[in-house]
Biotite code that builds the C-alpha atoms (Angstrom):
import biotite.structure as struc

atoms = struc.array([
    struc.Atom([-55.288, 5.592, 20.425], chain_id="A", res_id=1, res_name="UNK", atom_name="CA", element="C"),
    struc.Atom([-53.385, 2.478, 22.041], chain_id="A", res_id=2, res_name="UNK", atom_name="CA", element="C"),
    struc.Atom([-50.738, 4.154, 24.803], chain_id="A", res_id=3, res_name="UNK", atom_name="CA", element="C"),
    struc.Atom([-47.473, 2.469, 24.504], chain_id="A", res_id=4, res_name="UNK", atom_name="CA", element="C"),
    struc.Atom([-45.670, 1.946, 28.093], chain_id="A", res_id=5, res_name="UNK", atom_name="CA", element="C"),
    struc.Atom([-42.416, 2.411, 27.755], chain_id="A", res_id=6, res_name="UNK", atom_name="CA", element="C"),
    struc.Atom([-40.069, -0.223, 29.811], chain_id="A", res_id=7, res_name="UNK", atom_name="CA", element="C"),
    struc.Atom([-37.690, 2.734, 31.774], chain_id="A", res_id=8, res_name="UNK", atom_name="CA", element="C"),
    struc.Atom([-35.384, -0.376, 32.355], chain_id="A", res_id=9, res_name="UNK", atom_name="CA", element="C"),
    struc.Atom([-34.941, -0.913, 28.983], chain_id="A", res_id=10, res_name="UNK", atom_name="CA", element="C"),
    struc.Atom([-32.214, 2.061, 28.302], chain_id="A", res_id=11, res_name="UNK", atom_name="CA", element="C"),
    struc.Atom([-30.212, 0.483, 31.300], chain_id="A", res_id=12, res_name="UNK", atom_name="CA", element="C"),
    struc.Atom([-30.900, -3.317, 30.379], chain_id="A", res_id=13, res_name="UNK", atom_name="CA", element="C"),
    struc.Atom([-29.182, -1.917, 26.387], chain_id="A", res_id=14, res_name="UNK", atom_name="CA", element="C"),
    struc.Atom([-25.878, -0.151, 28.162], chain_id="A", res_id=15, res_name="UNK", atom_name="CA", element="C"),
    struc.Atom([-25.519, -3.344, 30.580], chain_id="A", res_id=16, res_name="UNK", atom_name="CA", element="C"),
    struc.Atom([-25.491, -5.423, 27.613], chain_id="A", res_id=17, res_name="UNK", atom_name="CA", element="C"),
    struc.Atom([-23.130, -3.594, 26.098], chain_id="A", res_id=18, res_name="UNK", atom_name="CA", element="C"),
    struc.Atom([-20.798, -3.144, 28.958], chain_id="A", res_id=19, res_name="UNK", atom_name="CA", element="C"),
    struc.Atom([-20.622, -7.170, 29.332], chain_id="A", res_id=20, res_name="UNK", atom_name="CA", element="C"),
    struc.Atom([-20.003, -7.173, 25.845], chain_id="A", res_id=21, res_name="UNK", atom_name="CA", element="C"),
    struc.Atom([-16.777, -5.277, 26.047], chain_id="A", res_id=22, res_name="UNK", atom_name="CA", element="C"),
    struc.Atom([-15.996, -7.233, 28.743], chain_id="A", res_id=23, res_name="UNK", atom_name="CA", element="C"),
    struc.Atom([-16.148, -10.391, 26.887], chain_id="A", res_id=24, res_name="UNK", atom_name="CA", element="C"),
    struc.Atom([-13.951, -9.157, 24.517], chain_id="A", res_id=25, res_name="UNK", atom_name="CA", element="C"),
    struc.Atom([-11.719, -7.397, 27.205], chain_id="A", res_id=26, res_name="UNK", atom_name="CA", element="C"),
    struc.Atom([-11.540, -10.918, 28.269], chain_id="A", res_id=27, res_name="UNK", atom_name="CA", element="C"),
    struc.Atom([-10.728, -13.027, 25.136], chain_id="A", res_id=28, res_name="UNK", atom_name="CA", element="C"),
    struc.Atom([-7.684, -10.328, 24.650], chain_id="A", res_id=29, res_name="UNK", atom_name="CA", element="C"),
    struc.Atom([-6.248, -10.870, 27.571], chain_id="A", res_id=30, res_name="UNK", atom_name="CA", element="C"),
    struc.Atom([-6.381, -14.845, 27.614], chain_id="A", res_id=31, res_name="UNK", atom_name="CA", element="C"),
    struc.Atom([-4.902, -15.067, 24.034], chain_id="A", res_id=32, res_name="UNK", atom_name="CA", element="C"),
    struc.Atom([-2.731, -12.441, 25.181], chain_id="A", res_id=33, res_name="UNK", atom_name="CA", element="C"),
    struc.Atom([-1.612, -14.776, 28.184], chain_id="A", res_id=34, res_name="UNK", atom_name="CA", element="C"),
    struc.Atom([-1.459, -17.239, 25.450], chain_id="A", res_id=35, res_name="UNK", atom_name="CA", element="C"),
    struc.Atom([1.101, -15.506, 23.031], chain_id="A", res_id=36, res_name="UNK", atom_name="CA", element="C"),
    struc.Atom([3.295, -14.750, 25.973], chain_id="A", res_id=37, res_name="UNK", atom_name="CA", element="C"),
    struc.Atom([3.162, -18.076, 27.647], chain_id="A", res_id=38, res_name="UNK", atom_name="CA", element="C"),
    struc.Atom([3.134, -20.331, 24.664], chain_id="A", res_id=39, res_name="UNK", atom_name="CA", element="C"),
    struc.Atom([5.006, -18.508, 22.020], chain_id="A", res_id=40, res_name="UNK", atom_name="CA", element="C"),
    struc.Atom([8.796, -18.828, 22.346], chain_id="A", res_id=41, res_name="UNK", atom_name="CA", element="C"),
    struc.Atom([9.954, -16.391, 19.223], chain_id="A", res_id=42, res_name="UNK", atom_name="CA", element="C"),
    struc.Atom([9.562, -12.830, 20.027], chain_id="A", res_id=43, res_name="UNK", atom_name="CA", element="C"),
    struc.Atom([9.365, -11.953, 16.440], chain_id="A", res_id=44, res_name="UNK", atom_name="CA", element="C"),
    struc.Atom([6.568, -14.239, 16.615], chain_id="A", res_id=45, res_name="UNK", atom_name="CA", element="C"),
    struc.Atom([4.800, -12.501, 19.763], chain_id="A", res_id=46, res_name="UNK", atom_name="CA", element="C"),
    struc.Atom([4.876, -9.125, 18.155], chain_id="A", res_id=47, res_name="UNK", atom_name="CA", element="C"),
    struc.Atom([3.696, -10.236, 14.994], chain_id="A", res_id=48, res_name="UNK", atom_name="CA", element="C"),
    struc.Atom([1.034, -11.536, 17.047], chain_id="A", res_id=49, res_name="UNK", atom_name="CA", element="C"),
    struc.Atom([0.307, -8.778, 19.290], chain_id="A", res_id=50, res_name="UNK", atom_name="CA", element="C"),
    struc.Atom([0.160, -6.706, 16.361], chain_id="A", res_id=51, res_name="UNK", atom_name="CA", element="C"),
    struc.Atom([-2.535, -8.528, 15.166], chain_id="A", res_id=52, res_name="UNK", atom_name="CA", element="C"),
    struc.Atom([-5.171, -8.072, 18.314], chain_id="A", res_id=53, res_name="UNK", atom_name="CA", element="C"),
    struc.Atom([-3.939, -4.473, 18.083], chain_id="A", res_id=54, res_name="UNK", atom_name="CA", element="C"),
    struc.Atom([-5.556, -4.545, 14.354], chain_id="A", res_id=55, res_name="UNK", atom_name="CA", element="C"),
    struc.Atom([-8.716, -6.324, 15.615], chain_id="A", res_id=56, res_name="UNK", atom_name="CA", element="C"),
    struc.Atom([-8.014, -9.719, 14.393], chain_id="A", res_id=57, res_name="UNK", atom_name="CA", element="C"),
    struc.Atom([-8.744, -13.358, 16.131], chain_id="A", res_id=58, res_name="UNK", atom_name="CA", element="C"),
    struc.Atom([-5.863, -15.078, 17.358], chain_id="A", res_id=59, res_name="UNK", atom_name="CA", element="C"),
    struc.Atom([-5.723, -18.628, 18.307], chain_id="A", res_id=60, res_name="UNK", atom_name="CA", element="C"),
    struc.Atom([-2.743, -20.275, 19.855], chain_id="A", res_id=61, res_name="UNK", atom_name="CA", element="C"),
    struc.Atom([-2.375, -23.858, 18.700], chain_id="A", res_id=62, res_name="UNK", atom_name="CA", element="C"),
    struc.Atom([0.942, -25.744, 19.072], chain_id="A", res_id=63, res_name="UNK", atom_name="CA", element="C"),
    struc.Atom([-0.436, -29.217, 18.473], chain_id="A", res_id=64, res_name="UNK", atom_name="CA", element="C"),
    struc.Atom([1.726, -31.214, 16.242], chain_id="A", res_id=65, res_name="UNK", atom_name="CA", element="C"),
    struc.Atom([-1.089, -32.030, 13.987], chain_id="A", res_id=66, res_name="UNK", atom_name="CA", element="C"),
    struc.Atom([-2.492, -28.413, 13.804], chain_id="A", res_id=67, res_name="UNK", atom_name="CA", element="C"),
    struc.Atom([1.392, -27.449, 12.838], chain_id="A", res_id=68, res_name="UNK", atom_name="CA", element="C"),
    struc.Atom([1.709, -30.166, 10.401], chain_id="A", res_id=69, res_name="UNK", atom_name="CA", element="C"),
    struc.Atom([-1.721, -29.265, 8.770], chain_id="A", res_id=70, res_name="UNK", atom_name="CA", element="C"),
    struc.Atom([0.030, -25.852, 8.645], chain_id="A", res_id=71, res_name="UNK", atom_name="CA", element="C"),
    struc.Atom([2.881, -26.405, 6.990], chain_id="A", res_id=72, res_name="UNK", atom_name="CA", element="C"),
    struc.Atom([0.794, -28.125, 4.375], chain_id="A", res_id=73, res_name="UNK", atom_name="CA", element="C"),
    struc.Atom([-1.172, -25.328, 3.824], chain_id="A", res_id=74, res_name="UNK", atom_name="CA", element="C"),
    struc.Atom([1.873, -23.020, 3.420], chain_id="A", res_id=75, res_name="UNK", atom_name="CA", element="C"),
    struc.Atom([3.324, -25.744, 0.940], chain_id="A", res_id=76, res_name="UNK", atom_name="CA", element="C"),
    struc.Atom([0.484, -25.357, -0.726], chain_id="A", res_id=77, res_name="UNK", atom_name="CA", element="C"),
    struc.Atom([-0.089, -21.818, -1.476], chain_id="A", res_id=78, res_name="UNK", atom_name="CA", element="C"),
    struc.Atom([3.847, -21.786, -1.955], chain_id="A", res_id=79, res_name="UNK", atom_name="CA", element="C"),
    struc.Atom([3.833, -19.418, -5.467], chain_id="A", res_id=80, res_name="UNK", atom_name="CA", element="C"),
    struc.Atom([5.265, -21.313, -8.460], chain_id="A", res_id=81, res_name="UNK", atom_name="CA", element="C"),
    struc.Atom([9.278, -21.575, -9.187], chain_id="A", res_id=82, res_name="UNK", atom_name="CA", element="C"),
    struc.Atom([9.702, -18.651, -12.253], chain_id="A", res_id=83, res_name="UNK", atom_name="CA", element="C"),
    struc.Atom([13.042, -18.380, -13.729], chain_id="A", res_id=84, res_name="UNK", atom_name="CA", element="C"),
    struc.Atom([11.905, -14.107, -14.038], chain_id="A", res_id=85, res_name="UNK", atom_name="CA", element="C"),
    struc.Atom([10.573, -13.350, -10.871], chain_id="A", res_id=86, res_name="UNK", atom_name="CA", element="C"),
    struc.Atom([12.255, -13.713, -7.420], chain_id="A", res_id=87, res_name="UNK", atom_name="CA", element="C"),
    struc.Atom([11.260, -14.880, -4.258], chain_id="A", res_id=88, res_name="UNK", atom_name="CA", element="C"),
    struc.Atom([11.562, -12.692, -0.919], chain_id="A", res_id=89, res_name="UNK", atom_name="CA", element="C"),
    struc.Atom([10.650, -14.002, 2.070], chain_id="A", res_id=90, res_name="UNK", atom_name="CA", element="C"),
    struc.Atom([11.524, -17.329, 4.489], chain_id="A", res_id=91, res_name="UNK", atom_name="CA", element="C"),
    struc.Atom([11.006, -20.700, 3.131], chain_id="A", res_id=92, res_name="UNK", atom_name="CA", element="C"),
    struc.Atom([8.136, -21.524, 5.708], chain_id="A", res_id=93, res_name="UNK", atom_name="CA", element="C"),
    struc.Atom([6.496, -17.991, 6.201], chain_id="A", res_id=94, res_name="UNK", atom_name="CA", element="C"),
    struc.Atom([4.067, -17.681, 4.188], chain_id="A", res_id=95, res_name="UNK", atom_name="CA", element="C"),
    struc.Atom([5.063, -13.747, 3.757], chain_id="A", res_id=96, res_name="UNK", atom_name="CA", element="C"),
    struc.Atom([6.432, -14.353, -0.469], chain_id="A", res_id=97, res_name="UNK", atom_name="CA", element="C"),
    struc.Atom([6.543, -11.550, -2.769], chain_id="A", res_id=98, res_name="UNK", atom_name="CA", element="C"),
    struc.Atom([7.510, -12.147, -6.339], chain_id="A", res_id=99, res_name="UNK", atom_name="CA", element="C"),
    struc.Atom([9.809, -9.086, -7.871], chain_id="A", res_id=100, res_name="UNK", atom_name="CA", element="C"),
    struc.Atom([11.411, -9.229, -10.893], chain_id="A", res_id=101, res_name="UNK", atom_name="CA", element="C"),
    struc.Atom([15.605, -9.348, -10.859], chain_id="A", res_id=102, res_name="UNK", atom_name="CA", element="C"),
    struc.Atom([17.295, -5.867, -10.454], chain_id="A", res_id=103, res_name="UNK", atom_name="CA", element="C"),
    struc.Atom([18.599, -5.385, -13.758], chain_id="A", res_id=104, res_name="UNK", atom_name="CA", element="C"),
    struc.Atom([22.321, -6.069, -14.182], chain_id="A", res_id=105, res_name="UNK", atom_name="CA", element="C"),
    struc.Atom([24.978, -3.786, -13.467], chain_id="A", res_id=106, res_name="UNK", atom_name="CA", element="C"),
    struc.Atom([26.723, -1.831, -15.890], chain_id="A", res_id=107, res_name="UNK", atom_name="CA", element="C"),
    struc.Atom([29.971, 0.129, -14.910], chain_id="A", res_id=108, res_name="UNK", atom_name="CA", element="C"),
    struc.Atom([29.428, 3.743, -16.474], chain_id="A", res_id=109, res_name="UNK", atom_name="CA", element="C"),
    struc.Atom([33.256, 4.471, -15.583], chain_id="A", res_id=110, res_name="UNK", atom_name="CA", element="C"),
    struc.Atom([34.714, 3.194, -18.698], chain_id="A", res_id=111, res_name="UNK", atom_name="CA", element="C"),
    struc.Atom([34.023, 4.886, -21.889], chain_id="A", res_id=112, res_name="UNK", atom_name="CA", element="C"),
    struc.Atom([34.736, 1.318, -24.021], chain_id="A", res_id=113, res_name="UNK", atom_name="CA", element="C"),
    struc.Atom([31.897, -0.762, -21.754], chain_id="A", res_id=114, res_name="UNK", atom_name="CA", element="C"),
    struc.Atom([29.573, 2.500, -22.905], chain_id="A", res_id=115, res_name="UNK", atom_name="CA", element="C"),
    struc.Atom([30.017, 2.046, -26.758], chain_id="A", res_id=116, res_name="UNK", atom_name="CA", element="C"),
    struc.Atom([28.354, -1.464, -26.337], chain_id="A", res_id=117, res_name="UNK", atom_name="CA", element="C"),
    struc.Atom([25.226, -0.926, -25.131], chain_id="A", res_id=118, res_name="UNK", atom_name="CA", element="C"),
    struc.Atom([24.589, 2.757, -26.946], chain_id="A", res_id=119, res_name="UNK", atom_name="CA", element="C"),
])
């Protein structure tokens, strides 16, 4: 039977690895975090942003005029279609739309005459 040596480095070469790991990713949180609070003006914007490393997601800062341009295309684009029974929430340039349909339309219980109409 073939004796297997076992490197006892190994165990601390695996937790090393993993420690510079975290530290990699410690340090790619705090740069875009320098990032956000350096380069973004709108402090809607900088939570919305912080919120998102919180969540585990990649941020990248980008304020070139052609990287903004290409994103305003791409919110253009994905823009959801004008419908005469749905409504649009949301800011013109977001990207955050939800289509609802109307509320329905008011009708004043108060007066007994309006009732007989619609029963």
């Amino acid at each position: 039977m073939a004796k297997f040596h076992l490197n006892p480095l190994s165990g601390v070469k695996r937790r090393l690895n993993r420690v510079n790991e975290n530290l990699c990713a410690l340090q790619r949180v705090i740069s875009t975090n320098l990032a956000i609070q350096n380069c973004v003006q709108n402090k809607e914007h900088q939570d919305l942003l912080f919120a998102m490393l919180q969540l585990g997601l990649q941020v990248s800062v980008d304020s070139r005029k052609s990287c903004v341009e290409n994103m305003k295309k791409y919110l253009y684009s994905v823009r959801p279609a004008q419908l005469n029974n749905l409504v649009r929430i949301g800011g013109k340039m977001d990207g955050g739309y939800v289509m609802l349909p109307p509320p329905p339309p008011h009708i004043n219980l108060a007066a007994k005459s309006s009732l007989s109409r619609y029963f």
